[in-house]
C-alpha positions in Angstrom: 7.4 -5.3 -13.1 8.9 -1.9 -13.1 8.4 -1.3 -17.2 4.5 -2.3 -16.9 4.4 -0.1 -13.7 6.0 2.8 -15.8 3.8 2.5 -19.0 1.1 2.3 -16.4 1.6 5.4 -15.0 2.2 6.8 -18.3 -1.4 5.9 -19.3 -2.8 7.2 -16.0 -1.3 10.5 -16.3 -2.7 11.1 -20.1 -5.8 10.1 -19.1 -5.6 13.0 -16.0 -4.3 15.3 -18.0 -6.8 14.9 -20.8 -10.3 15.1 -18.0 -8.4 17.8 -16.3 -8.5 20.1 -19.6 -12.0 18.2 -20.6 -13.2 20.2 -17.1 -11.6 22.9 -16.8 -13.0 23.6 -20.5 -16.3 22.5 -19.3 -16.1 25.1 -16.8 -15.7 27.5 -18.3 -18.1 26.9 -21.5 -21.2 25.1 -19.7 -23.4 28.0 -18.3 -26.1 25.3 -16.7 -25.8 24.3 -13.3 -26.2 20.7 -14.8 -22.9 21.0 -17.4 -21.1 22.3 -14.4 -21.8 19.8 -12.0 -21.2 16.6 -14.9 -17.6 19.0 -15.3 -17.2 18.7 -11.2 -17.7 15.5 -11.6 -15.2 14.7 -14.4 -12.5 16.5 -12.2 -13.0 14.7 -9.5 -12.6 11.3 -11.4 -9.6 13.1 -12.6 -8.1 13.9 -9.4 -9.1 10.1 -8.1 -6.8 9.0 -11.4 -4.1 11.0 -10.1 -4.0 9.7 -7.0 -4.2 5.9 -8.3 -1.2 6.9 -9.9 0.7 8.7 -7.2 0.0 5.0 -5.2 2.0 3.4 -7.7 4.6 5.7 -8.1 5.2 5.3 -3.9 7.7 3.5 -3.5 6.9 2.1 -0.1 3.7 0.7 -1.3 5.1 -1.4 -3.8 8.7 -2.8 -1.6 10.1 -2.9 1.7 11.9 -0.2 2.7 15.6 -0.1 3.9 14.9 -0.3 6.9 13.0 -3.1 6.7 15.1 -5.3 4.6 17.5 -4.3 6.8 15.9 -5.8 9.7 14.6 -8.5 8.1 18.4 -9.7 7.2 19.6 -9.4 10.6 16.7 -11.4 12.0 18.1 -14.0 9.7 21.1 -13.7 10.2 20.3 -14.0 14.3 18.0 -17.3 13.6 20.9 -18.5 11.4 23.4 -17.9 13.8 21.5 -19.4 16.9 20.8 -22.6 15.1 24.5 -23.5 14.4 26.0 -25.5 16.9 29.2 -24.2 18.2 31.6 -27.1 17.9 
């Protein structure tokens, strides 16, 4: 999960970089209002790739948390514990 979550990113963050200079470029060459709004345009696809890939890359949006596995066991461990008869 992790590897196809890495080469992922990897992919994501090319494809950033490359719009980002396509744009930026753009900017600078196209003297149309039109050219400069597609290259606005371009950026902010890039920008909404970057933060695709920052999602990924967040930890918390992809596991639990300590803290929550933590609870989680000693829930468990609680049911566990009530359920055994004390003998």
């Amino acid at each position: 999960m992790r590897d196809k979550l890495f080469y992922l990113r990897n992919i994501l963050n090319v494809v950033f970089i490359l719009l980002a200079i396509g744009a930026m470029v753009g900017v600078l060459v196209c003297k149309s209002s039109t050219g400069q709004n597609i290259c606005y345009a371009v950026a902010l696809v890039a920008v909404i790739i970057k933060i695709i890939e920052v999602i990924l890359r967040t930890p918390s949006m992809t596991r639990k948390t300590q803290y929550e596995q933590r609870r989680y066991h000693q829930r468990r461990n609680t049911r566990l514990s009530e359920t055994e008869s004390p003998e």
